[in-house]
C-alpha positions as CSV (number, residue, x, y, z in Angstrom):
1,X,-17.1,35.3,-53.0
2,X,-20.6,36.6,-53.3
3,X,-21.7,39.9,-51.9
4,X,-23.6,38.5,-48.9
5,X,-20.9,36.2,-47.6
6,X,-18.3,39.5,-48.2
7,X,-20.4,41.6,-46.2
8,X,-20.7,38.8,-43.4
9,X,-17.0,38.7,-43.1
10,X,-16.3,42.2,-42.7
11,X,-19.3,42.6,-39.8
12,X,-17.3,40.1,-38.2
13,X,-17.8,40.7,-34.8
14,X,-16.5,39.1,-31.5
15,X,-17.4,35.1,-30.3
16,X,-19.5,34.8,-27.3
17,X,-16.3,32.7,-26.1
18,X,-13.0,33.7,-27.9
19,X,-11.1,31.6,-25.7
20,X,-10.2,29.3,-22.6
21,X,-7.4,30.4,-20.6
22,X,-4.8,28.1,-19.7
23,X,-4.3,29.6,-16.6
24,X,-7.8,28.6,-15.3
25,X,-8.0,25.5,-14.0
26,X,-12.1,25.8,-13.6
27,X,-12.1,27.0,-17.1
28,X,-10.7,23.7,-18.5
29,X,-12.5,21.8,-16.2
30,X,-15.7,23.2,-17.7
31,X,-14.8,22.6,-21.1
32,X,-13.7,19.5,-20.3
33,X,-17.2,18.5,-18.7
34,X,-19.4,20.3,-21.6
35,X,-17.5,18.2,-24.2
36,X,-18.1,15.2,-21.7
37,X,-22.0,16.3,-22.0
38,X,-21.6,16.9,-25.3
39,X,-19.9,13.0,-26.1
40,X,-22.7,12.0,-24.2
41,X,-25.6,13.9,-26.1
42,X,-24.5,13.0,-29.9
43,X,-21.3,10.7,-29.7
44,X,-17.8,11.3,-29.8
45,X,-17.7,11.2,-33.7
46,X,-20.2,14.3,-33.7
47,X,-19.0,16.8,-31.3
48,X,-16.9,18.8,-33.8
49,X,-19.8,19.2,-36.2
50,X,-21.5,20.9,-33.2
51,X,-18.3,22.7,-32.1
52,X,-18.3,24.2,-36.1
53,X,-22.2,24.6,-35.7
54,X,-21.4,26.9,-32.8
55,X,-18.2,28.4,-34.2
56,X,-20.6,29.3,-37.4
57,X,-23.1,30.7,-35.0
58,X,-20.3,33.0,-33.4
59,X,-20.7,31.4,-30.5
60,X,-16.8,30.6,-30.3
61,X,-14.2,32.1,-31.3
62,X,-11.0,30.4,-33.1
63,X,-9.0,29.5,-30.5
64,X,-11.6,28.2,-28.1
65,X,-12.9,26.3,-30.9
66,X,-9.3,25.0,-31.8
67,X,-8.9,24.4,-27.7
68,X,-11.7,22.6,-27.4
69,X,-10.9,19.8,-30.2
70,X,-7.6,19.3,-29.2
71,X,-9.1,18.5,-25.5
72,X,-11.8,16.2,-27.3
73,X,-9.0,14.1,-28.9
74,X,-8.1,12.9,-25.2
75,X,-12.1,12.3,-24.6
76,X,-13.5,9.0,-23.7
77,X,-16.9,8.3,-23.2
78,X,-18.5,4.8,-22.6
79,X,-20.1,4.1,-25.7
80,X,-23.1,2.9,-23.0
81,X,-24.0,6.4,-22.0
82,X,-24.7,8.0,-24.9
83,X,-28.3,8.6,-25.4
84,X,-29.7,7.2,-28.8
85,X,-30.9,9.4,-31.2
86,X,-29.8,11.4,-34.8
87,X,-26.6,12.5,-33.3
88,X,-28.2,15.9,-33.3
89,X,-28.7,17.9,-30.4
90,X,-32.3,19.5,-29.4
91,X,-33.0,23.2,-28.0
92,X,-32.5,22.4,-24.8
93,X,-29.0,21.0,-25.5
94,X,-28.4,23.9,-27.1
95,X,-29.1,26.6,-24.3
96,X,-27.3,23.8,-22.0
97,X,-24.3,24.6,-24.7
98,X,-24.7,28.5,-24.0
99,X,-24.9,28.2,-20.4
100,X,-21.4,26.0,-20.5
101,X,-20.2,29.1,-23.0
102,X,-21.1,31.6,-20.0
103,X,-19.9,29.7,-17.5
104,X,-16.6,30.0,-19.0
105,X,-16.5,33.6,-19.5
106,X,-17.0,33.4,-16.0
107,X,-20.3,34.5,-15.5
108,X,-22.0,33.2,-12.5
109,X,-25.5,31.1,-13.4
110,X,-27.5,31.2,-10.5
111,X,-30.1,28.7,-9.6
112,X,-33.1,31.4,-10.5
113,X,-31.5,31.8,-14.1
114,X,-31.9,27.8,-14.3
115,X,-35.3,28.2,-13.0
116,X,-36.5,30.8,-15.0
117,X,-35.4,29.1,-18.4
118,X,-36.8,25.7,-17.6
119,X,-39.9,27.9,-17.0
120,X,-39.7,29.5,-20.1
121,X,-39.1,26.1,-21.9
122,X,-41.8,24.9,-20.0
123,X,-44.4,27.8,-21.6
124,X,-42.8,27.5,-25.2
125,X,-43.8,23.5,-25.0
126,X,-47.0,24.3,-24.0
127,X,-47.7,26.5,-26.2
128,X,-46.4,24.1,-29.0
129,X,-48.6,21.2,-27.8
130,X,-51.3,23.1,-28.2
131,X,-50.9,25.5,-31.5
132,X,-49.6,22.2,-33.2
133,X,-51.8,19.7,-31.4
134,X,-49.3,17.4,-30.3
């Protein structure tokens, strides 16, 4: 193992979501619907190369990560509702995916949070159209 990947394990440092209690039945229906978003964004097929994406990110921990693919193996989603694409998932996907991960650490996410971030998507877009000229 090379020095930077040592170093990188020993500053391991909590997940954003270690884990989704069993005891919670809002907590598993919230996993259960961000995998369904999830399924629905990139395909059934893809959804643990995002859950490893966000595992690698530290974003979950190993046993919501292990939780969450054992409730995707009883996941079905109408091939009909997935939207076409790469099977990738774009920024916005992704802060959906964090939003879903502090939902189920039980923080509240209040209609002003939503606001303020689609704002703030909003101005990043803009500001992309025109630096880049698209």
């Amino acid at each position: 193992m090379d020095a930077m990947a040592s170093t990188i394990l020993e500053i391991h440092k909590p997940a954003k979501l270690e884990d989704i209690p069993d005891n919670d039945p809002i907590a598993i229906i919230m996993a259960l619907k961000w995998l369904e978003y999830l399924c629905e964004r990139v395909g059934s097929e893809n959804v643990p190369d995002v859950l490893e994406f966000y595992y690698m990110l530290g974003w979950l921990g190993d046993k919501a990560l292990t939780k969450l693919l054992k409730f995707l193996k009883g996941i079905k989603v109408d091939e009909e509702n997935v939207v076409e694409g790469s099977g990738k998932l774009n920024i916005a996907d992704h802060i959906i995916s964090l939003l879903f991960i502090e939902r189920l650490n039980g923080k509240q996410i209040s209609a002003g949070l939503l606001d303020k971030i689609e704002w703030e998507l909003r101005k990043i877009k803009k500001g992309a159209e025109q630096f880049y000229g698209i």
